[in-house]
VOGU-3710 file (C-alpha; in Angstrom, 3 decimals, decimal comma):
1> xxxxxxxxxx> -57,651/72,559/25,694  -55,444/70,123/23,976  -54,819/71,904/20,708  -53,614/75,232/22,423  -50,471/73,160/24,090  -47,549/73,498/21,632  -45,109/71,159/21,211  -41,288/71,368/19,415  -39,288/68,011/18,326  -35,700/68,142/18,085
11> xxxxxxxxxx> -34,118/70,000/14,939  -37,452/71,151/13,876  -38,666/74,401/14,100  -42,352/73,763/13,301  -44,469/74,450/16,306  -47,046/71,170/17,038  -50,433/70,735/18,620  -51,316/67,796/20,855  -53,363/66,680/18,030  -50,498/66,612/15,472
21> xxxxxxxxxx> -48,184/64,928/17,587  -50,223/62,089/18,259  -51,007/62,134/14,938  -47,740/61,314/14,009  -47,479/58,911/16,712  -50,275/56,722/15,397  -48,650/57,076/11,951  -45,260/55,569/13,567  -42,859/59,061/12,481  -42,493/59,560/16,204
31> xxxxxxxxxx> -41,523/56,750/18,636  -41,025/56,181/21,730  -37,123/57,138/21,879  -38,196/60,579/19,952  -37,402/63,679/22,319  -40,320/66,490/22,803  -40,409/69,608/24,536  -43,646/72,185/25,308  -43,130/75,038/28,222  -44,611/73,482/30,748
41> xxxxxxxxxx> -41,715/71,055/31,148  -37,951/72,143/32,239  -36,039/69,525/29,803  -36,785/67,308/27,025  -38,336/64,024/27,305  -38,786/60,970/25,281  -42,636/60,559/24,320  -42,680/57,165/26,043  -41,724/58,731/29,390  -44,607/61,474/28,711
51> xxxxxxxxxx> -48,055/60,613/30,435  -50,108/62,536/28,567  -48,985/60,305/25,132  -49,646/56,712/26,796  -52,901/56,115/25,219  -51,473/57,174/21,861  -48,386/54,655/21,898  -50,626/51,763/23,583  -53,422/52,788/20,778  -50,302/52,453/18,047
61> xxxxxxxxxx> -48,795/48,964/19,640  -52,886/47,449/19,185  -52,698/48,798/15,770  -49,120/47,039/14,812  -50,002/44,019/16,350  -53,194/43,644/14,639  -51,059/44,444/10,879  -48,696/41,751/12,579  -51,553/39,572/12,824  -52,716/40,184/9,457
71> xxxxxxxxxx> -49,249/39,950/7,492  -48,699/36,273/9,319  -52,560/35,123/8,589  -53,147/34,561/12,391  -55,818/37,257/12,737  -59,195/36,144/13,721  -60,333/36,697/10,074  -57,926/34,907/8,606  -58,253/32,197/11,045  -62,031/32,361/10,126
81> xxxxxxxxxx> -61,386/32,097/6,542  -59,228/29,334/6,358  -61,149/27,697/8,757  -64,238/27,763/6,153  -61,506/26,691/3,378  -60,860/23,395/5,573  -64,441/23,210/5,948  -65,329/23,097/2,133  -62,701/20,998/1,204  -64,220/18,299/3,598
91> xxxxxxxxxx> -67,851/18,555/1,875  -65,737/18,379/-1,665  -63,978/15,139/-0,650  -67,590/13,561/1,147  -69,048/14,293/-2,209  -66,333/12,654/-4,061  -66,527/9,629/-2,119  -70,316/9,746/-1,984  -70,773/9,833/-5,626  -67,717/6,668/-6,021
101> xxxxxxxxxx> -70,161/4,545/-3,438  -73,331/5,573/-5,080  -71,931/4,890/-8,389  -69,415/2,315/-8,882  -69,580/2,568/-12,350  -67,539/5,833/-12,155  -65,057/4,155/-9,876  -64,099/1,330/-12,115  -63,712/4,388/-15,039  -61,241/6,138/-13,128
111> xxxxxxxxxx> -59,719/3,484/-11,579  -59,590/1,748/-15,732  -58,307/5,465/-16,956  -55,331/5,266/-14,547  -54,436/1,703/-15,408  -54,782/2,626/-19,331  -52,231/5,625/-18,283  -49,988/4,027/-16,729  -49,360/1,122/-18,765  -49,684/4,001/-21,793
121> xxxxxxxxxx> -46,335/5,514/-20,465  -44,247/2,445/-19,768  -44,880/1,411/-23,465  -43,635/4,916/-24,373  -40,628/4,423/-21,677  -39,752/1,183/-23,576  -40,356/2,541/-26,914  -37,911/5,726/-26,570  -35,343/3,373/-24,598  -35,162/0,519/-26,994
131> xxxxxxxxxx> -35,718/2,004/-30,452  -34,685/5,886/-30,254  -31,339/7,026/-30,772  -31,463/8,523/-27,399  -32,706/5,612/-25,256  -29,934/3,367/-26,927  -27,428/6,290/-25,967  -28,657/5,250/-22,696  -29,067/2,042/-22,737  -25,287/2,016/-23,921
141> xxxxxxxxxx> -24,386/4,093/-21,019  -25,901/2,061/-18,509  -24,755/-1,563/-19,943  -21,143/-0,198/-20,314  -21,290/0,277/-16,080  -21,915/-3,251/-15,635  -19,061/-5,183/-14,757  -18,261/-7,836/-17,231  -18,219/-10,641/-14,793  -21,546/-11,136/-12,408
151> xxxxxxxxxx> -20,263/-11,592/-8,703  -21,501/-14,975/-7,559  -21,568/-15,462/-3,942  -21,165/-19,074/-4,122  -18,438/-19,083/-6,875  -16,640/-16,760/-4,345  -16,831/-18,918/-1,463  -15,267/-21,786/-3,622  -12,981/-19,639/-4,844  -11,507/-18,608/-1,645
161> xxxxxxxxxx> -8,523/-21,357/-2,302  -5,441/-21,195/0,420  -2,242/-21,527/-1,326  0,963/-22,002/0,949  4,116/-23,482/0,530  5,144/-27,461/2,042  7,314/-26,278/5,062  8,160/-30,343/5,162  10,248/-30,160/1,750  10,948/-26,620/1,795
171> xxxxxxxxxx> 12,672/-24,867/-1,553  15,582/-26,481/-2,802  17,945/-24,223/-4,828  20,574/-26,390/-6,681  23,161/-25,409/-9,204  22,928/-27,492/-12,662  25,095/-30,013/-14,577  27,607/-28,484/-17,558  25,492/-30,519/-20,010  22,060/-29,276/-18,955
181> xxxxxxxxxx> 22,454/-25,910/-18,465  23,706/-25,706/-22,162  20,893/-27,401/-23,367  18,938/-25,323/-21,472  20,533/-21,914/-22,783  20,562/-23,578/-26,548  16,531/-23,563/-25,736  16,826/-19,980/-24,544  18,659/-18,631/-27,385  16,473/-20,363/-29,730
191> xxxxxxxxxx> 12,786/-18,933/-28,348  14,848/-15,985/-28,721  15,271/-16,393/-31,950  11,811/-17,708/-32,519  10,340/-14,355/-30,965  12,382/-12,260/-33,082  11,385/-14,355/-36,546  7,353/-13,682/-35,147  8,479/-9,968/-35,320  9,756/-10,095/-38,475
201> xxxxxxxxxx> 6,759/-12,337/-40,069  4,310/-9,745/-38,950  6,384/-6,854/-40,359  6,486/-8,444/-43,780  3,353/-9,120/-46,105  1,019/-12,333/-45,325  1,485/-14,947/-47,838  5,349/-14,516/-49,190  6,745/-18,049/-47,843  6,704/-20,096/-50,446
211> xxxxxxxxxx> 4,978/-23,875/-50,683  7,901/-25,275/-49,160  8,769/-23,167/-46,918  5,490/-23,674/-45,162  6,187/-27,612/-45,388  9,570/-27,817/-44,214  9,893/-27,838/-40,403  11,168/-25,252/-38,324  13,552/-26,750/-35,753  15,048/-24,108/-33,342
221> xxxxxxxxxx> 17,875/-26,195/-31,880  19,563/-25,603/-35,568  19,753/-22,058/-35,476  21,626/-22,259/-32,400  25,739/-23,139/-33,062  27,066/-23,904/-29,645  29,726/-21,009/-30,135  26,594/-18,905/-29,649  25,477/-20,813/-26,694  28,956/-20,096/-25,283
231> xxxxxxxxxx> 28,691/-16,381/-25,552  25,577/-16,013/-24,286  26,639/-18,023/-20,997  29,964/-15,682/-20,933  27,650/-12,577/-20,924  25,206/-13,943/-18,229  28,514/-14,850/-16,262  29,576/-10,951/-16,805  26,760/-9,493/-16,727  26,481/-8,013/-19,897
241> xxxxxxxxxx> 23,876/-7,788/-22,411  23,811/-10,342/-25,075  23,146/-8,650/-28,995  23,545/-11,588/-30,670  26,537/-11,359/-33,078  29,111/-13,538/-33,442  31,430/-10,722/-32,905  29,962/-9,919/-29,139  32,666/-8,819/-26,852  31,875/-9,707/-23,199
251> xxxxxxxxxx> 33,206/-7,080/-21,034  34,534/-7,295/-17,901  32,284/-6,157/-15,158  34,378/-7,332/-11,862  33,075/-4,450/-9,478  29,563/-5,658/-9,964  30,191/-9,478/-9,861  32,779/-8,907/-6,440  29,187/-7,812/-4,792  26,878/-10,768/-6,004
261> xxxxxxxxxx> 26,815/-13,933/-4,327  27,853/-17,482/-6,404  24,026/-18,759/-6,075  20,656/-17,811/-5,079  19,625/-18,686/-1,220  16,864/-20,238/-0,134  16,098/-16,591/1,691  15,980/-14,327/-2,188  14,107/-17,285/-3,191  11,427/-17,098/-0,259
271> xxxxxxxxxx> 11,027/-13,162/-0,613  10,349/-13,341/-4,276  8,022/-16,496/-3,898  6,339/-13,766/-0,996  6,203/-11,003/-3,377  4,722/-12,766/-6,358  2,430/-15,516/-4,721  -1,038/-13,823/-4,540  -0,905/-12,663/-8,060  0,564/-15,928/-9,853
281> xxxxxxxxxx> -0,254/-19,104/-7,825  -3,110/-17,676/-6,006  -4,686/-16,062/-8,707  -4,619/-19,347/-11,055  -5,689/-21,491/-8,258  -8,374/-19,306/-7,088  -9,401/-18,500/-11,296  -9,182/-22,520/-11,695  -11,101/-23,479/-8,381  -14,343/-21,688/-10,597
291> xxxxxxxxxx> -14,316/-24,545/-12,873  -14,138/-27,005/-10,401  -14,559/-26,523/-6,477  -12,877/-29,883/-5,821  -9,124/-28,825/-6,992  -6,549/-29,182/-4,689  -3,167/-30,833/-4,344  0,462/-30,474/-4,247  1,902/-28,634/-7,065  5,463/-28,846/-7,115
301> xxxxxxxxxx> 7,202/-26,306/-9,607  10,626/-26,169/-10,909  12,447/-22,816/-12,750  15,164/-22,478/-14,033  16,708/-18,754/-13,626  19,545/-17,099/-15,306  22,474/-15,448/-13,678  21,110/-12,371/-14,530  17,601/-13,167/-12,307  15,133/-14,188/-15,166
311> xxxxxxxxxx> 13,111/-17,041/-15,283  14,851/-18,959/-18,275  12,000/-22,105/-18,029  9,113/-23,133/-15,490  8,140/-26,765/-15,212  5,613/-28,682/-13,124  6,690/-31,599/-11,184  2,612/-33,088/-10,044  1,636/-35,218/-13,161  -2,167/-34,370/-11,612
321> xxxxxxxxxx> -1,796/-30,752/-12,936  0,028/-31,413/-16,238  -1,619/-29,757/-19,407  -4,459/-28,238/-17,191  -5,328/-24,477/-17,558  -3,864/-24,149/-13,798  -0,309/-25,025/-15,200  -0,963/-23,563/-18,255  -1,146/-19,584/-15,899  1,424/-20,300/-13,749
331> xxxxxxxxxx> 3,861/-20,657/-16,040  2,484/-17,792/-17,771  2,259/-15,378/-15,160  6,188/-17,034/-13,548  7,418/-16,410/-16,034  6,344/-12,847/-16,875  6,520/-11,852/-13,658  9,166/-12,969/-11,387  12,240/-11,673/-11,455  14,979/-12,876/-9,237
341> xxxxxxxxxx> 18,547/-10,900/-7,696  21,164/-11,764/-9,934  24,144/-13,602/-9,336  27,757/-14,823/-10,453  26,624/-18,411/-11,895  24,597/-19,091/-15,143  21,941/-21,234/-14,623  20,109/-22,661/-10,869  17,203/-24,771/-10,536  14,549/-23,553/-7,801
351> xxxxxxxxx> 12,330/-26,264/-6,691  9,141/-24,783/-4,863  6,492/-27,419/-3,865  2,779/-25,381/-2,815  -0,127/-26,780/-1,546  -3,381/-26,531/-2,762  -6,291/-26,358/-0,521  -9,505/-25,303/-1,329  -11,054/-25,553/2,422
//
């Protein structure tokens, strides 16, 4: 009989029946890998290799799949139950849409209800947004991401202006006459001047001039003695800063002149006019061509730059652009902006004709 075999599992001393082993087979303590011995073998042997416990482990493998089965929801009752689930919800939905065609009444609610809901929340959307301190926190948020300036496709299109210089004329670089150039540093000196009076009128309290002070006119030319005007063109010749006073002693500075050439070429000229171009002339003909698409032309400019590579004065030559808000920001932006190699004269005249196109 079965339950007089014995049976002895590794490091155990407990003495098994059939019964008990398969037992614990069923109960998955003893798998197939586990090593069993009774006296009718000569060795150990794993239980899956033992005939006599087949049934058991193929008994235990039905059970496991089955729990499989179950844990996953693919057993055939599972299946069954969901497939009454599906089957119920079906009726539910026929009934729902039965009793909508058999009563449109109730449709028109519902369909009223969700219209009365919806147009419910927007108000309370626009509410909160537009008179809540939140929503105007985030209103603010929002309207400060918007760029200030709407991109126009069009405007762009007639903005896209081509700016280039007249190879035809070419720059002209010429030196100037004894009695222009100190005309043209008196000027120099005196919007000097005039900048540093601004200063001080801003510094001081509003309303101090007296009646006729603010009568009498201010003309610049008489602040400026023409022993001034000669020391300023002594320290633009030396290369020395000008302070102002009388008393100014210009320096020699011979190492640093030996190495600059007498006058700006044509070639410093072009690299600067290179350099500069996109954000000066094409920037104002492009920011002009907005207010009107038909702009174009020859715009012939003239500056006058110091030994010491500033832009002293910029004119325009084309009586078409004089007084317009093109000529107005290139001399401007010239002005601020360009800044030429210095040199061992005073004053030179750059002539640079560009043409306009906005095709």
């Amino acid at each position: 009989m079965e339950s007089e075999r014995k049976f002895r599992l590794v490091n155990d001393e407990h003495i098994y029946t059939f019964e008990e082993i398969a037992q614990k087979i069923l109960e998955a303590e003893i798998s197939r890998n586990t090593l069993i011995w009774e006296p009718a073998l000569t060795d150990w042997v794993k239980t899956g290799n033992y005939p006599d416990f087949a049934e058991v482990l193929a008994e235990r493998d039905r059970i496991a799949q089955e729990a499989l089965k179950k844990a996953m929801g693919t057993d055939d009752e599972s299946l069954e139950r969901k497939k009454m689930r599906s089957l119920f919800d079906e009726v539910e939905k026929e009934k729902q849409h039965l009793a909508f065609s058999h009563t449109p009444w109730l449709r028109w609610t519902v369909t009223v209800f969700a219209c009365i809901a919806m147009i419910a929340s927007a108000v309370k959307f626009l509410y909160t947004l537009f008179y809540t301190k939140e929503g105007q926190q985030l209103l603010g948020a929002i309207v400060e991401k918007i760029p200030e300036e709407t991109i126009d496709i069009e405007k762009v299109r007639m903005a896209s202006g081509v700016t280039r210089i007249d190879e035809v004329k070419g720059i002209t670089v010429q030196k100037v006459e004894k009695k222009k150039e100190k005309d043209l540093l008196a000027e120099v000196l005196a919007e000097m001047r005039a900048e540093e009076e601004a200063e001080k009128k801003q510094k001081t309290a509003v309303g101090t001039e007296t009646t006729e002070e603010k009568k009498k006119p201010v003309s610049l030319f008489d602040k400026v003695s023409d022993e001034e005007v000669e020391q300023f063109r002594r320290s633009l010749l030396a290369k020395t800063g000008y302070s102002g006073s009388k008393n100014t002693v210009v320096k020699d500075n011979a190492a640093k002149m030996a190495a600059l050439p007498d006058e700006l070429s044509s070639k410093q000229v072009a690299a600067v006019v290179k350099e500069h171009s996109n954000s000066t002339i094409a920037y104002c003909y492009n920011k002009s061509l907005k207010l009107d698409a038909s702009l174009s032309g020859k715009l012939e400019v003239t500056l006058s730059v110091l030994g010491n590579g500033r832009v002293a004065k910029v004119e325009t030559n084309t009586q078409k652009f004089k007084g317009t808000n093109l000529e107005r920001c290139v001399k401007d932006l010239i002005k601020k902006k360009w800044v030429f190699p210095e040199f061992n004269g005073t004053v030179t005249e750059v002539t640079i004709p560009f043409v306009l196109s906005s095709e």
